[in-house]
C-alpha positions, -999 to +999 in steps of 0.1 A: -715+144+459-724+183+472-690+191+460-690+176+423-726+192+419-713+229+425-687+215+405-706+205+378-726+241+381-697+263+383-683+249+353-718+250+333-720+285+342-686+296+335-692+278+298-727+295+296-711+329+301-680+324+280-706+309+250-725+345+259-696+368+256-684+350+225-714+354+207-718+390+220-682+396+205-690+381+175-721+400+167-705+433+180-674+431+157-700+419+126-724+455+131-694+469+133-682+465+103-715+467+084-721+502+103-681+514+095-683+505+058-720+523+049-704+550+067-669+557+051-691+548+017-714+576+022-685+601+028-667+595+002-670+623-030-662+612-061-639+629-084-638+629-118-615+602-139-610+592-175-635+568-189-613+536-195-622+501-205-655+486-202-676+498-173-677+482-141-711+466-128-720+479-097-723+456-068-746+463-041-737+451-004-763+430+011-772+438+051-796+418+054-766+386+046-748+401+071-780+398+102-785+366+091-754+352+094-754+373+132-785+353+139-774+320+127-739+324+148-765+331+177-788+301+171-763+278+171-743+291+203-778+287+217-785+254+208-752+245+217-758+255+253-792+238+251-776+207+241-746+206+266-770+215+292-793+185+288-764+163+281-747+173+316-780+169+336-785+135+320-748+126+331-757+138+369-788+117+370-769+085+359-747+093+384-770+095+416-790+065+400-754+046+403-744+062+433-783+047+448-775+018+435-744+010+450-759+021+486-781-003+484-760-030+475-735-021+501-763-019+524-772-060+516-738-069+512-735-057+554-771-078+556-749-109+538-721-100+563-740-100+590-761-134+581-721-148+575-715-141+607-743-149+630-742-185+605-705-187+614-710-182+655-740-207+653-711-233+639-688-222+663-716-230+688-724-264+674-691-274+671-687-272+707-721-289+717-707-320+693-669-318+714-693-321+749-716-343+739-708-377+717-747-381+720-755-354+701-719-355+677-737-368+647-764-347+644-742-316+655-721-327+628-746-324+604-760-295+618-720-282+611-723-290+576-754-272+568-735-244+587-707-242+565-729-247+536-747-217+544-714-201+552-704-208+518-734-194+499-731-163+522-700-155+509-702-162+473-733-135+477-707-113+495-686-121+464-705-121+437-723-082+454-687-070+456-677-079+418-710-060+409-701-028+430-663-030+413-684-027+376-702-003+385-675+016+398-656+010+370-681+020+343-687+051+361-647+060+360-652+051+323-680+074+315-663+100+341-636+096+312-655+100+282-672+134+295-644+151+304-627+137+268-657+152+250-654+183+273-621+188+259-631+178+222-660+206+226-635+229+238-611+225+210-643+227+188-649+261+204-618+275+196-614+261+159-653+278+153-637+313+166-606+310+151-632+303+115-650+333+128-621+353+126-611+344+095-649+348+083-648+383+098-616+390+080-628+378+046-657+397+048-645+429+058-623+426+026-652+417+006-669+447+015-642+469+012-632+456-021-671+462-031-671+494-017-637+506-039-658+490-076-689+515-060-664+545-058-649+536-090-682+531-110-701+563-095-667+584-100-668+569-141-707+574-142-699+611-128-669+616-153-697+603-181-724+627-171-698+659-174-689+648-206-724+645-220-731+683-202-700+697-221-711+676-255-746+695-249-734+726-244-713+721-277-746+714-291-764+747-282-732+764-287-732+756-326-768+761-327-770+797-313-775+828-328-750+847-315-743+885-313-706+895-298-716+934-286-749+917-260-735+883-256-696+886-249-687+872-213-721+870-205-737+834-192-771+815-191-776+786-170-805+760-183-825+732-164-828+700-192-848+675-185-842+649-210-856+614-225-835+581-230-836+592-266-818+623-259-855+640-266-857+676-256-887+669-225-888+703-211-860+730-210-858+761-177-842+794-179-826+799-146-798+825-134-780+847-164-780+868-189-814+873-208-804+874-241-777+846-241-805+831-222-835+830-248-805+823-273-794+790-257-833+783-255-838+785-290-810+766-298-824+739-278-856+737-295-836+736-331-815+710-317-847+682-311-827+654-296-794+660-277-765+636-268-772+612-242-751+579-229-769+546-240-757+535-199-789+534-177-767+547-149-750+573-167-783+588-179-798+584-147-779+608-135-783+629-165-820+637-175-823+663-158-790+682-163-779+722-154-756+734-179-740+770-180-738+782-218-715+806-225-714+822-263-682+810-281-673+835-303 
């Protein structure tokens, strides 16, 4: 019994620590991922492209999914271990209540045996007072009788106690069975779950990076839109200048525009250039009212308050 109890706690430790380390795998290799793809997203610089097709709709990667599903994986190893844990004690318990059970039948089964036999050498004992004395036969005779009568329900209780001890042995080899089948079952459970966690792992990694390639692609169009608009603009103040070739040739004026979704003029900033370009482009600004803006809420996001270099056309 001392042997199949360390047994029993070896093996619930060694599936404790393997549930442990699985889980600590599993929520290792999910951060991981989630912390490699915000990083390679933030470092990535977008270039300009030609605006083709429709735009794309930005999709926006969810973390907190991604902890919850770490804490579900974690809940259920937990339970798991709660579960098998209660399930293996209960086992154990049945087990020393059977193995009780049976010590005390053996123990009256020997008491039955013992009866059998002290009932067995009184016969033998009476059978030879009837032989030496024909005085005494009948009643030793009877006395015989009762004897073997006793004899006889002695060892049907022997018989019957050692059918019941075979049962019980029996239907603790049976349920000796079943655990160990369920053991296996759990353990083939285990490994279909991780080889699902793998797979989950893998589809999610390609998820994200497939969601981090539309973010590139949008914010590298929405970039590509906003230069477009700040060369349209600058067009704009271009035809709108009054221009002079002898003070304003190769000379440059950089403005700060802070615009409204109607492409209303808000506030305009001289900064770095030449001064007379510079009150130039200002002017044409103020003739100009409202300038070109994108009816996208992301493009003009990026866009209401622009810095465009104007540089006389001549």
């Amino acid at each position: 019994m001392a042997q199949q109890l360390i047994s029993r706690f070896t093996t619930k430790s060694a599936f404790a620590k393997a549930l442990w380390l699985s889980l600590a795998l599993h929520v290792f290799l999910l951060v991981g991922l989630l912390a490699g793809d915000f990083s390679s997203t933030s470092k990535l610089k977008p270039t300009p492209i030609k605006q083709s097709g429709e735009p794309i709709k930005a999709v926006v990667i969810d973390k907190a999914t991604f902890e919850r599903a770490v804490n579900k994986i974690k809940k259920q190893k937990t339970d798991q271990l709660d579960a098998e844990k209660k399930r293996l004690n209960s086992v154990e318990k049945r087990a020393t209540d059977a193995k009780k059970r049976r010590a005390r039948e053996e123990a009256r089964i020997k008491k039955l045996e013992k009866q059998r036999k002290i009932k067995e050498q009184e016969k033998i004992k009476a059978d030879n007072a009837a032989k030496s004395s024909n005085a005494k036969a009948a009643k030793a005779e009877k006395i015989r009788k009762q004897k073997e009568q006793e004899k006889k329900v002695a060892e049907k209780a022997a018989a019957t106690a050692r059918s019941k001890r075979l049962k019980e042995e029996a239907d603790t080899q049976k349920a000796e069975k079943l655990r160990l089948e369920k053991i296996a079952d759990r353990k083939r459970k285990e490994i279909a779950a991780k080889e699902q966690a793998i797979q989950d792992s893998m589809l999610a990694q390609q998820m994200a990076n497939e969601m981090a390639s539309r973010n590139q692609a949008r914010q590298q169009q929405v970039m590509t839109e906003v230069e477009r608009y700040g060369a349209l603009i600058t067009q704009s103040i271009n035809q709108r200048m009054i221009k002079d070739r002898s003070t304003m040739d190769g000379k440059s004026c950089k403005l700060d525009i802070t615009l409204a979704p109607s492409g209303f003029v808000i506030a305009v900033k001289v900064g770095q250039g030449n001064k007379v370009v510079c009150d130039a482009a200002k002017i044409a600004v103020g003739k100009a009212g409202n300038l070109p803006v994108s009816k996208d809420p992301e493009v003009f996001k990026e866009m209401k308050n622009l810095s465009v270099t104007v540089i006389p056309e001549f």
